[in-house]
Structure formats: C-alpha cells, structure tokens
C-alpha distance (Angstrom), angle and dihedral (degrees) to the residues before:
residue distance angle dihedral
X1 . . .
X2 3.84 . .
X3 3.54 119.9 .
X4 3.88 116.3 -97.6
X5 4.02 110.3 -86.6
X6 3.90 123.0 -98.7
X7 3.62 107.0 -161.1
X8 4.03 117.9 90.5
X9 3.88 112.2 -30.7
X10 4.02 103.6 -111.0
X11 3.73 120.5 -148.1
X12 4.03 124.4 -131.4
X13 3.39 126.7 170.6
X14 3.75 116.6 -146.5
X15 3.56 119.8 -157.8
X16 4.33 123.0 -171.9
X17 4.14 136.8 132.9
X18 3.70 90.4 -129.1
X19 3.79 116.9 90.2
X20 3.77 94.2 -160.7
X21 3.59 98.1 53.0
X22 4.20 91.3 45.2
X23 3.88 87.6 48.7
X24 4.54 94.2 44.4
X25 3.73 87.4 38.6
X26 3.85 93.1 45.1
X27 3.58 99.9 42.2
X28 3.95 90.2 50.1
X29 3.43 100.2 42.7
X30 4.17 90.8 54.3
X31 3.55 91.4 46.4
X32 3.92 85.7 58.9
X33 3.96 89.3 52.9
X34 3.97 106.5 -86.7
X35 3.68 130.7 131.7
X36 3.89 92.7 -137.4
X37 3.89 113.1 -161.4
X38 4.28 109.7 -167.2
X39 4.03 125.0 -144.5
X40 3.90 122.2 -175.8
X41 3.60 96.9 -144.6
X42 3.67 144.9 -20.3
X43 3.75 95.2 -78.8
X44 3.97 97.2 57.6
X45 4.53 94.2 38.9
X46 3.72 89.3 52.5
X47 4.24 84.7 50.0
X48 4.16 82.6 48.2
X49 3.98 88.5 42.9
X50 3.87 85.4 71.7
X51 3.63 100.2 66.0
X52 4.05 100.7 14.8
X53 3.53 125.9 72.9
X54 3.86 112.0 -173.5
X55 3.42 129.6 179.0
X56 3.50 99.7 -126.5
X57 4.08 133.1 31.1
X58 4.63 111.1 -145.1
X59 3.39 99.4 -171.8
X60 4.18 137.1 -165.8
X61 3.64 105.0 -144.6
X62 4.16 100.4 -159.5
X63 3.81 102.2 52.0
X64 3.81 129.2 146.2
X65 3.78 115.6 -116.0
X66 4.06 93.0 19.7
X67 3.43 120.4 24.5
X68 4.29 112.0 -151.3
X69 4.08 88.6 -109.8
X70 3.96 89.3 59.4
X71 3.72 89.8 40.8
X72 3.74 95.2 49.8
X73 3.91 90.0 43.5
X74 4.08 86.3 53.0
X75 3.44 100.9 48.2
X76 4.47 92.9 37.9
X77 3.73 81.5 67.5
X78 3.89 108.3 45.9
X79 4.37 94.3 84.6
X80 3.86 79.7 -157.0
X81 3.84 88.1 63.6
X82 3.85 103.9 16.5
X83 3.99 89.7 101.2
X84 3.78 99.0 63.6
X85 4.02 113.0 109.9
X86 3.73 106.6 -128.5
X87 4.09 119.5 -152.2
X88 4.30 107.0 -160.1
X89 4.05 114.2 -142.6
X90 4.07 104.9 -153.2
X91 3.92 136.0 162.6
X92 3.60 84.1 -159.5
X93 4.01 104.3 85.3
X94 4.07 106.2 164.2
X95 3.32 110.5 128.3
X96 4.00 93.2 -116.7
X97 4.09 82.6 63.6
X98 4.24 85.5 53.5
X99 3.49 97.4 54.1
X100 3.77 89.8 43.3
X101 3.48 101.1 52.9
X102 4.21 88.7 38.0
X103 3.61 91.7 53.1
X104 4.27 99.2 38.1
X105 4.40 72.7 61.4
X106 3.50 109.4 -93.5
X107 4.07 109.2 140.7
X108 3.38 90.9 -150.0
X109 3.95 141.5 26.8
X110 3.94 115.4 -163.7
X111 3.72 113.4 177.3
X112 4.10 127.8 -138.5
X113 3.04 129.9 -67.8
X114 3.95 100.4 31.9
X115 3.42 138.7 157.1
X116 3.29 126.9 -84.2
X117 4.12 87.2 -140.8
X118 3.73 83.9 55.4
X119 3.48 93.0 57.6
X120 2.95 101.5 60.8
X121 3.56 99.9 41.0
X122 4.26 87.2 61.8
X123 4.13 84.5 46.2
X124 3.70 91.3 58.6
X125 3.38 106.9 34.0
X126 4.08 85.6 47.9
X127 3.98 95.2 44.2
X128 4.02 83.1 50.8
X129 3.77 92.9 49.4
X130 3.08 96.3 60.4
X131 3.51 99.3 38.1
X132 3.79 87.5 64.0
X133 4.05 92.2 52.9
X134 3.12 90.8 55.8
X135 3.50 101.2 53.3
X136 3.87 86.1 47.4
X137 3.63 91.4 54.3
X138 3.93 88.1 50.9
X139 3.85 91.4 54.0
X140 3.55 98.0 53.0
X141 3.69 136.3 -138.8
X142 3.42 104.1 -44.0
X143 3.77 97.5 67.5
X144 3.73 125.1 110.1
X145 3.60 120.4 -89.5
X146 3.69 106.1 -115.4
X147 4.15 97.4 -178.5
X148 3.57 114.8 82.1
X149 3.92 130.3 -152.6
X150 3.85 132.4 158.2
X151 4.00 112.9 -62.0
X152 3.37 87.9 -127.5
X153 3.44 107.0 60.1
X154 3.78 118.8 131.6
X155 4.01 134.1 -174.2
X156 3.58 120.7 -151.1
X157 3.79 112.8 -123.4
X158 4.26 94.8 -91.7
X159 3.60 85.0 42.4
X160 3.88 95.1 65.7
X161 3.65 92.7 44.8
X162 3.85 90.3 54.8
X163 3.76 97.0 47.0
X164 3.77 78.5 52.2
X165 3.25 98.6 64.3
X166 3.63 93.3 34.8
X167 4.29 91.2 63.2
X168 4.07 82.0 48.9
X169 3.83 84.4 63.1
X170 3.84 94.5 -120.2
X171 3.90 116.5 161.2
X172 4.18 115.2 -123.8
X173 3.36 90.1 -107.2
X174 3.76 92.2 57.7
X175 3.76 95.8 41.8
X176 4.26 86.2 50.0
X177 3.76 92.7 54.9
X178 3.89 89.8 46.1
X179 3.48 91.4 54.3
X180 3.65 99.9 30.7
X181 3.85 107.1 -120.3
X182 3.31 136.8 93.4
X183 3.71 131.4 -62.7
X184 4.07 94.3 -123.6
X185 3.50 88.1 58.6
X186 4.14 94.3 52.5
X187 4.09 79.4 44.4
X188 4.00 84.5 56.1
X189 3.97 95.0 49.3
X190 4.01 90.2 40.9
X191 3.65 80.9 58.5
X192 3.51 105.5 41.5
X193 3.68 91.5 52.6
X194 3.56 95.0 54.1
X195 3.66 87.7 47.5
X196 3.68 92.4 54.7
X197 4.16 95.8 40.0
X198 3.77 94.7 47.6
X199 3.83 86.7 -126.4
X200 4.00 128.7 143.2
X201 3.82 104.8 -141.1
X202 3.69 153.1 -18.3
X203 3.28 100.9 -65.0
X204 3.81 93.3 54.5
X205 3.08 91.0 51.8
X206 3.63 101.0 52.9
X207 3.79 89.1 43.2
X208 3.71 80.7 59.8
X209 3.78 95.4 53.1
X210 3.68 99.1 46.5
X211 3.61 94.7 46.9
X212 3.80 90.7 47.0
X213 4.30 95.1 50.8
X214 4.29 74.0 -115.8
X215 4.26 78.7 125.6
C-alpha cells in the first residue's frame, strides 16, 4: 500500500447505509491522505452540504430516506454545489443501472464489491478532472482545448440545448421541466451525446461544451 499523500488534505464526503462499508472505506481512504466526512443517506449529506464543502461527493445509490438519484438531482441544482464530481457506489452493475446513474449526474459509477486500489484510482483521476476545469474556466475562452473528440461530431438542435444546460450543472430533472418533456428522454440525449463524443460522463461532456463555445 502507498504511503498516505502529503500535498493539501482534500475533502470527500462519503455517503452509504452500511456502517461497515463507511468505516473500511473511511479508514482506507484517510490512510491514503483524505479528510473523509460520512453521511447515512441522502437526507442527512444534503443537511451536511450546508456547512461542508468537500471536494469530492462517494455516494450509496439505494439508501432509505434519500436515495443517491434524489441526492445527485439536489445537489446538480444548488450552482454553489453543482461543480463537485460525484463517484456512485452500487451492487447493481447492468449496464441500464450505468447509464442511469451517469445520466441522473454522477461522473462516475463503480459497482460493489470493488477494490479499494480502484477507489482510489476514480478519486484521483476525478479530483484531477476537475481540478483542470477549473483552471480552464479561470483562463477564459481563449485557451486551448485540451479534450479531444471526433471533428465531426454534430448535435442535433435539442441536443445543444441539453448539453447546455448540462455545462450549467442542472440536474435532468431540471433540464426536463425547462424544456417540457420528460426526464427519460433528457437521460436518452445525455446518453446519446456521450455515445457520439466518446466521453465517460457529465462532466466530460460539459468540459467538452465549454471548451467548444457548445455552452
């Protein structure tokens, strides 16, 4: 096992109904370097959400109170929150369940049991993606695009106004009540688009937008 990291401390908040999972995950994820902050469902992390800002949302998707779609949904439409890559924890692992939990806004979908190597892997490779949005947004629009997809890519008209909405950091739900259908069908152009972009998730894909004047 590597050592524990020694750069700034980065905050996640991990959020599951199973005690021994919170307290494995927990325990491996500070050894690693994390300040790890623990929810029991939904319900009680969007109640932490108010005064905690992590980094990083690991989140249960069947919980009681709040399942991890609502929770997801919530925090996709606070713009205070919107930004924070989410990683979903789920026994359920068809690939229906992926593109549900990619397109509800998780950024990434890791299915029970994992490894603990794995993990950490997602963490990293999450906290750095967003890291380097960030840093694009801060430069402005004149910077180089640094995400590649096929040059000939093209969104249909609804398409564009999705993605739109999508680099805003607006839930499904949200973007189906702006547009007036329903939320499957935003889940169908979500996934369409990433189909057609070669990208994994959301964030991606709104990466994509913004550096492409798409949003």
């Amino acid at each position: 096992m590597k050592e524990a990291n020694t750069g700034e401390q980065k905050k996640l908040l991990l959020i599951d109904d199973d005690p021994n999972l919170i307290l494995l995950v927990k325990d491996y994820l500070e050894f690693r370097g994390y300040q790890v902050m623990t929810a029991g469902n939904g319900r009680e992390a969007l109640s932490a959400l108010i005064e905690l800002s992590p980094d990083m949302i690991i989140c249960d998707v069947m919980m009681p109170e709040m399942d991890g779609y609502a929770f997801v949904e919530q925090v996709r439409q606070d713009p205070g929150k919107s930004w924070i890559p989410i990683l979903f924890l789920s026994a359920k692992g068809q690939s229906q369940d992926r593109v549900k939990g990619l397109t509800t806004g998780a950024d990434v979908y890791m299915v029970k049991p994992f490894e603990p190597e794995e993990l950490v892997a997602q963490v990293e490779s999450s906290l750095k993606q967003a890291t380097r949005l960030i840093h694009h947004q801060n430069r402005g629009p004149n910077s180089i695009p640094t995400i590649q997809v096929p040059f000939d890519v093209e969104l249909t008209p609804t398409e564009l106004k999705v993605v739109q909405f999508v680099a805003r950091g607006m839930a499904n739900r949200q973007i189906a009540e702006e547009l007036k259908v329903s939320q499957r069908t935003i889940e169908s152009h979500v996934s369409n688009m990433l189909g057609k972009t070669g990208l994994h998730n959301r964030t991606e894909l709104a990466r994509w937008a913004v550096e492409n004047n798409k949003a």
